[in-house]
C-alpha positions, 0 to 999 in steps of 0.5 A: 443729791445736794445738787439737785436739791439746790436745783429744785429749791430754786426752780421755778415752780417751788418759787411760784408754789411759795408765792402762791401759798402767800398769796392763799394766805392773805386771800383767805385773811381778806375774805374772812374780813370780807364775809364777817365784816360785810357780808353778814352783817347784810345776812343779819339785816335781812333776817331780823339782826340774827348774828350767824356767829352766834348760833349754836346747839348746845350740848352741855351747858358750862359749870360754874362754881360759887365764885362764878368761875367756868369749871367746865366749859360748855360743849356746843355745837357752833352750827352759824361760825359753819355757815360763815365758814360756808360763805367763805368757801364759795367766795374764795372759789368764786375768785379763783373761778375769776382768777383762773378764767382770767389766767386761761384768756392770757393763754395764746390758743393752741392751734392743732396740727393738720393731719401730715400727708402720707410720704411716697414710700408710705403710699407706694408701700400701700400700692404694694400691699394691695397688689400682693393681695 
């Protein structure tokens, strides 16, 4: 058993899986930065400089004592850090879409076979067949 977990663990695909998890990784990290660094500033330039991480519903509002500090924490709705959220979703599916189409090009085609010919026992079976009816 230990045997074949060493086998697995450095097989290809586990390193190829790790890598791609990494990868995942940092690509998000570059596209969070992408949306909220440029895209949304875009975003809010065209609506009138509405900040999309900003907007919420709130539910409850905070509670502060005398001393001016938060007892209670208001309860919002953080309906604008969702769409940021939204656009990061179809940004990174859009590279993968570009990514994998890039991949599936790379691939060399894979030709289908041509139907084999019946052997001279498949036929003279086939001859047989019809005289007996």
């Amino acid at each position: 058993m230990l045997k074949e977990f060493k086998e697995f663990i450095t097989g290809g695909n586990v390193i190829e899986f790790a890598v791609a998890v990494i990868m995942a990784g940092a690509i998000g990290g570059v596209v969070k930065g992408f949306v909220n660094n440029i895209v949304m500033p875009f975003v809010g330039h065209f609506t009138g400089g509405v900040d999309f991480a900003d907007k919420k519903v709130v539910l409850d509002e905070a509670i502060v004592d005398a001393a001016g500090v938060v007892t209670t924490p208001e309860n919002a709705i953080m309906w604008g850090s969702w769409i940021n959220t939204i656009i990061n979703l179809v940004i990174v599916g859009f590279v993968m879409f570009l990514i994998v189409k890039a991949y599936n090009k790379t691939k060399a085609p894979v030709e289908e076979a041509a139907p084999a010919e019946p052997s001279d026992n498949d036929l003279l079976a086939e001859i047989r067949d019809l005289l007996k009816k």
